[in-house]
N, C-alpha and C positions, 0 to 999 in steps of 0.2 A: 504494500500500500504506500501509494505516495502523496507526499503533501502539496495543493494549489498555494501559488503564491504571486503570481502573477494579476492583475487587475483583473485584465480582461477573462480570461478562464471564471473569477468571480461573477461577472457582468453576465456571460455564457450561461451560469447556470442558475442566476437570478429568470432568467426567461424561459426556464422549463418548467418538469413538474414541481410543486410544493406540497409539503405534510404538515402542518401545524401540530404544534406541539406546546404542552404548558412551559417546559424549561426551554422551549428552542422549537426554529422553524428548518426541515429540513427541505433543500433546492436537490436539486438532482438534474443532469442533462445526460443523453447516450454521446458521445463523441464517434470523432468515423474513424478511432483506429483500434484495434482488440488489445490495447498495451491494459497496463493494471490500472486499479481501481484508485481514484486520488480525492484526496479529499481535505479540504478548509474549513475555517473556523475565523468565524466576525463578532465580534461583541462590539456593540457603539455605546458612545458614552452616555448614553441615556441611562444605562444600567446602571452605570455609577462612580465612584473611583475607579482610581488605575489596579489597586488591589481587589476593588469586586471584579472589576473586568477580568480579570488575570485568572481570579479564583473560578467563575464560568471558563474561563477557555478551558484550565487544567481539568475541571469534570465533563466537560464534554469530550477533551482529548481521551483519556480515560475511559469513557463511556465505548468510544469507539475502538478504542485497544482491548476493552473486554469481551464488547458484543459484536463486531463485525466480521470475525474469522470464519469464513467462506459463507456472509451473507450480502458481501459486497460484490457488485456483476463487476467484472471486468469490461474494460470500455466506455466505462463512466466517471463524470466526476459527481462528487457528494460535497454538498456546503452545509456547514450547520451556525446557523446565527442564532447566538445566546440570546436569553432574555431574562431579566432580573429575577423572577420565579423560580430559575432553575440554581441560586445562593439557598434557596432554605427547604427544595426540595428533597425530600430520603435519596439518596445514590440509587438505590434498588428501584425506586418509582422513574424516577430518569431514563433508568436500563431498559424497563418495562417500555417506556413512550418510544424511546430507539425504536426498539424492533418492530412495536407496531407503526411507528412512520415511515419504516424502510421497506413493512409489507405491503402500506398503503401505495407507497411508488411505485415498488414492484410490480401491484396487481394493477396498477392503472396503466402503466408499461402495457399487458398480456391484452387488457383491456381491449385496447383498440385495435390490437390488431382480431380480434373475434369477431365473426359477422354481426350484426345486428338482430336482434331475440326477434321473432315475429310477436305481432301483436294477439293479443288473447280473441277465442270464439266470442262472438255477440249471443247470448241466448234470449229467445223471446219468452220463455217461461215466467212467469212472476215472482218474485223471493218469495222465499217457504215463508208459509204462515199468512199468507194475504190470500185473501179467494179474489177469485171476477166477477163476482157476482156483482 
């Protein structure tokens, strides 16, 4: 896994899919080459000091050194922008929101490339329990 650090790679995957999340918002973009999976980290100073920020970066780093071995695709980049929530959230709850924001991308990924569901039969029957009388 390697790290973004470049602007524009940022900017790239500002404009793909997003998962919201209580401690952080994760960006995701497919790129066009199959190299490994890379991934950034933003905290703006909204959060707060230079040491709240710092403190979000390191649990989010963390977060992804724990839980993304082999659920990251290769060919993609991953940003995760902190957000002040995620200084007094449990570490385990954090873990928990990763995975389900990284399934949430995933599956919106598979998503589209699936045909489209037909739409349901129309029945002319009346709902149970009504007569026509």
């Amino acid at each position: 896994m390697q790290r973004l650090k470049q602007r524009a790679d940022f900017l790239a995957a500002a404009a793909g899919t997003k998962a919201p999340a209580t401690g952080f918002v994760l960006q995701t973009r497919e790129r066009d080459d199959a190299g490994p999976p890379r991934v950034g980290f933003t905290v703006s100073r909204k959060v707060g000091t230079a040491v709240e920020r710092n403190r979000v970066r390191r649990r989010l780093r963390e977060i992804v050194r724990l839980s993304a071995a082999g659920r990251l695709y290769s060919g993609r980049d991953y940003v995760l922008i902190g957000r002040r929530a995620s200084l007094n959230l449990p570490f385990d709850r954090l873990c928990a929101d990763f995975l389900g924001a990284l399934a949430r991308v995933h599956r919106g990924r598979r998503a589209e490339k699936r045909p489209p569901k037909p739409a349901p039969k129309q029945t002319t029957e009346p709902p149970s329990g009504e007569s026509t009388q």
